[in-house]
mmCIF file of the C-alpha atoms, coordinates in Angstrom:
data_MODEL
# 
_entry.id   MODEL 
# 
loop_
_atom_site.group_PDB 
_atom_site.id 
_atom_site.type_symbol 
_atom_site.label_atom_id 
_atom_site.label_alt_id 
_atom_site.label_comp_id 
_atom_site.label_asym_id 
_atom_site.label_entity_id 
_atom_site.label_seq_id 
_atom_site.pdbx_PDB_ins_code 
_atom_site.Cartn_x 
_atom_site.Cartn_y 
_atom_site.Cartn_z 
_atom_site.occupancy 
_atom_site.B_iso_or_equiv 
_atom_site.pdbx_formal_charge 
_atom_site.auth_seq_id 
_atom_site.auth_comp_id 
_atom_site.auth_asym_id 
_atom_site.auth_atom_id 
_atom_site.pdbx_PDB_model_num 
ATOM 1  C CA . UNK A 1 1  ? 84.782  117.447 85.565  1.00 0.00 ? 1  UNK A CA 1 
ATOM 2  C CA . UNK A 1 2  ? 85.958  114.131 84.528  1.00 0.00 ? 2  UNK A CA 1 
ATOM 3  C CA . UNK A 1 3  ? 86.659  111.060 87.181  1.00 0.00 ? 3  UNK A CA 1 
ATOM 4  C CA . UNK A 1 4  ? 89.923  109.940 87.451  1.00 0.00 ? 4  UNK A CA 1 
ATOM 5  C CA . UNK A 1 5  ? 90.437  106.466 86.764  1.00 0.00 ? 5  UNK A CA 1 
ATOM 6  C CA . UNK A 1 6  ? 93.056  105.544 90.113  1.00 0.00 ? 6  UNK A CA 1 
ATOM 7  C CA . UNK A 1 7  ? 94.966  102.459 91.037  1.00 0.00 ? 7  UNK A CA 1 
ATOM 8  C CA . UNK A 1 8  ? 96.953  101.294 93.853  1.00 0.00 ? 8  UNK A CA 1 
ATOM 9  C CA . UNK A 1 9  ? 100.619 102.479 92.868  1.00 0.00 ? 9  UNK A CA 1 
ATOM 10 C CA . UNK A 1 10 ? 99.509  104.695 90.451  1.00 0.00 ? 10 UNK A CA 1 
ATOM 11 C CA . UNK A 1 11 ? 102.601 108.040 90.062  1.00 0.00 ? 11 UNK A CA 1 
ATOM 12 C CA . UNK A 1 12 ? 100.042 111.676 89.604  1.00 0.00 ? 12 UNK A CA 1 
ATOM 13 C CA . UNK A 1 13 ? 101.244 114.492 89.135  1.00 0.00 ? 13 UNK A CA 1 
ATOM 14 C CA . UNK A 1 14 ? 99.114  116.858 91.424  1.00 0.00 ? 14 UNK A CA 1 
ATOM 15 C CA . UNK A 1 15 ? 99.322  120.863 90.713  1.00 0.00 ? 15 UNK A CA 1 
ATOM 16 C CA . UNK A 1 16 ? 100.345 122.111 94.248  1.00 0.00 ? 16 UNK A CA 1 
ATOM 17 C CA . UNK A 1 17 ? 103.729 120.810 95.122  1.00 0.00 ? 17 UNK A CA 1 
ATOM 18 C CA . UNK A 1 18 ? 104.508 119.620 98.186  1.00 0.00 ? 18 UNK A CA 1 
ATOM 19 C CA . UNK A 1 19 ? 106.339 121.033 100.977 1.00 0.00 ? 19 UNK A CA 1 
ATOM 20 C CA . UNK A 1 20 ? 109.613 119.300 99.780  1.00 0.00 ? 20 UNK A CA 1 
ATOM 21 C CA . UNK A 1 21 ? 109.176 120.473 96.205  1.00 0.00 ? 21 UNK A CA 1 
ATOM 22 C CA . UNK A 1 22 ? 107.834 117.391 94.724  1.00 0.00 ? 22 UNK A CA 1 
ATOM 23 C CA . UNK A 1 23 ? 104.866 117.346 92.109  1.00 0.00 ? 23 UNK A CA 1 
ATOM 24 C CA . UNK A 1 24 ? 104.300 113.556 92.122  1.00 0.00 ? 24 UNK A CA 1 
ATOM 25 C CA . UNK A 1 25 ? 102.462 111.811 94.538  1.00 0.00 ? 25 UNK A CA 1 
ATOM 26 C CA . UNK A 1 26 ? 101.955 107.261 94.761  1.00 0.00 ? 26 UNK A CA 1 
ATOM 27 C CA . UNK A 1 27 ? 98.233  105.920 95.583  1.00 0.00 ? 27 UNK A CA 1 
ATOM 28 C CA . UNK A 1 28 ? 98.369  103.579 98.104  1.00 0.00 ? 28 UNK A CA 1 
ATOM 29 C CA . UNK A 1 29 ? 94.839  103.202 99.492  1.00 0.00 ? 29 UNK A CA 1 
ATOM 30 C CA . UNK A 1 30 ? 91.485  104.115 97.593  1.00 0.00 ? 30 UNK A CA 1 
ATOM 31 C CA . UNK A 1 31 ? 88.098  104.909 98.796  1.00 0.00 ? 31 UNK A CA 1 
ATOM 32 C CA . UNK A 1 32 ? 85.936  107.772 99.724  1.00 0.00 ? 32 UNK A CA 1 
ATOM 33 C CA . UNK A 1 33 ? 89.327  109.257 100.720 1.00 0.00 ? 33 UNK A CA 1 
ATOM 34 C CA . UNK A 1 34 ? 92.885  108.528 98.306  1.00 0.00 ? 34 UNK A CA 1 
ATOM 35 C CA . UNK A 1 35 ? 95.707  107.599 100.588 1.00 0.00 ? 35 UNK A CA 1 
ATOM 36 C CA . UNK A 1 36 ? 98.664  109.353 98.916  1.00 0.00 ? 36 UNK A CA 1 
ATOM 37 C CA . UNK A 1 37 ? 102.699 109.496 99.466  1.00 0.00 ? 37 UNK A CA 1 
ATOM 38 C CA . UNK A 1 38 ? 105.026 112.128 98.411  1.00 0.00 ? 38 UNK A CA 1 
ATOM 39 C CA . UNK A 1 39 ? 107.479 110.703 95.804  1.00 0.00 ? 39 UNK A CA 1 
ATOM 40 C CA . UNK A 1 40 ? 110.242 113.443 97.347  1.00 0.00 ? 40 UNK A CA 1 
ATOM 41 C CA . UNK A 1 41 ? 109.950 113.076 101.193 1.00 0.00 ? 41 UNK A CA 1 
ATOM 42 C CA . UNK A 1 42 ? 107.988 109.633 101.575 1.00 0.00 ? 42 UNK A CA 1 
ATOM 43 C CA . UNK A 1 43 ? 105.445 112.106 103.869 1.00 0.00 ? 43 UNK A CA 1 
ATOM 44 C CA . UNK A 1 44 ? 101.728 109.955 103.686 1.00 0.00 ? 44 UNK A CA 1 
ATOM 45 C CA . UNK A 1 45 ? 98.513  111.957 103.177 1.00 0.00 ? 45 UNK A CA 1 
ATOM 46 C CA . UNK A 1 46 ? 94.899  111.320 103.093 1.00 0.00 ? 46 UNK A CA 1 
ATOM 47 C CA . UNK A 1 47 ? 92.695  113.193 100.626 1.00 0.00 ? 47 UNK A CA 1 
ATOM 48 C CA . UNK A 1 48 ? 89.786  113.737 99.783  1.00 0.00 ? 48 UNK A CA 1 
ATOM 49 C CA . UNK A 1 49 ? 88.522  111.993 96.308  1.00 0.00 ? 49 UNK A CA 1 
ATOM 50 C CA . UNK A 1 50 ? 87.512  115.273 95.083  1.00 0.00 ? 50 UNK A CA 1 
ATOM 51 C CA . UNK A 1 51 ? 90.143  117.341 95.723  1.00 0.00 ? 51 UNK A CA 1 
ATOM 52 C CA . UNK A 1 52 ? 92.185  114.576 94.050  1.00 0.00 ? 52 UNK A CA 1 
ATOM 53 C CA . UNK A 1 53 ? 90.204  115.351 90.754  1.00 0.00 ? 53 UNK A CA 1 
ATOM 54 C CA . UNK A 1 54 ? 90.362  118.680 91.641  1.00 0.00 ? 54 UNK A CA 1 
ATOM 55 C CA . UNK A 1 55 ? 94.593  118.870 91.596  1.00 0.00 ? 55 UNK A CA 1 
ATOM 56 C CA . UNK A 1 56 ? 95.145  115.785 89.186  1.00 0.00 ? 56 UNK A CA 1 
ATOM 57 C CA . UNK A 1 57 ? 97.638  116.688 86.569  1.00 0.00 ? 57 UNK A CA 1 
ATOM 58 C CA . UNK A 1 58 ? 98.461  113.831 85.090  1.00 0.00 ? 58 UNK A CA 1 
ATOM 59 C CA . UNK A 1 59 ? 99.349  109.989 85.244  1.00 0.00 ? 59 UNK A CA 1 
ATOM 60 C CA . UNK A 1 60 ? 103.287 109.937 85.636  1.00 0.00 ? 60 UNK A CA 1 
ATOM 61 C CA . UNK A 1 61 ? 103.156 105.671 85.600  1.00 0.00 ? 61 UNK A CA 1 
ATOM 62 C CA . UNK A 1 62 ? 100.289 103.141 85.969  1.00 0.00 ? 62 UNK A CA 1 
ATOM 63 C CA . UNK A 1 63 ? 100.767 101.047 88.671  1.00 0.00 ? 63 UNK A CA 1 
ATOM 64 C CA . UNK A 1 64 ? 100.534 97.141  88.007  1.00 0.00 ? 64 UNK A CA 1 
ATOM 65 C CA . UNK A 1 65 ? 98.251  95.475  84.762  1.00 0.00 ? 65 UNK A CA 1 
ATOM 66 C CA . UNK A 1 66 ? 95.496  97.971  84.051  1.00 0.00 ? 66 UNK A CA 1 
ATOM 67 C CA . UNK A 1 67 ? 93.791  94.734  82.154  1.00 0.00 ? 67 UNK A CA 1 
ATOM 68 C CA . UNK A 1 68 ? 93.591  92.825  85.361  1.00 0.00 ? 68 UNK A CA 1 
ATOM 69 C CA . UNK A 1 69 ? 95.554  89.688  86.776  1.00 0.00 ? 69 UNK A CA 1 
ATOM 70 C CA . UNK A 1 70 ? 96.180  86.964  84.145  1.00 0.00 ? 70 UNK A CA 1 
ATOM 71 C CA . UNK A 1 71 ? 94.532  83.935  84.041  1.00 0.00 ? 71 UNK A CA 1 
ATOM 72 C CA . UNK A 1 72 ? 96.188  80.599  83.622  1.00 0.00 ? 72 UNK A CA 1 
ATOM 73 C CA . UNK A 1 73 ? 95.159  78.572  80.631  1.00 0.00 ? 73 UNK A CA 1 
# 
């Protein structure tokens, strides 16, 4: 199984829908467990980072500059 390369404000698409019918879920915290919010109801889960591997579908959007801040000349 490959690791998941996450983000704060990353879009996934997770395989089990949510209770409201929506597929895509927003990081907003990241550690042992991935703080998550349902892109349909605005409901906020924590889960576990391998069951996040475990359902990850896809990237929908990358959230901010996956190269990093920029730097001032």
């Amino acid at each position: 199984m490959a690791v998941v390369d996450l983000a704060i404000d990353d879009v996934l698409r997770l395989r089990k829908a949510h209770p409201c019918g929506s597929h895509e879920w927003r990081v907003v915290r990241l550690g042992a467990d991935i703080g998550l919010v349902c892109g349909g109801c605005g409901h906020r889960i924590l889960m576990d980072r391998l069951d996040v591997e475990r359902r990850y579908l896809a990237h929908v959007s990358r959230g901010g500059d996956a190269a990093g801040p920029e730097r001032a000349p």
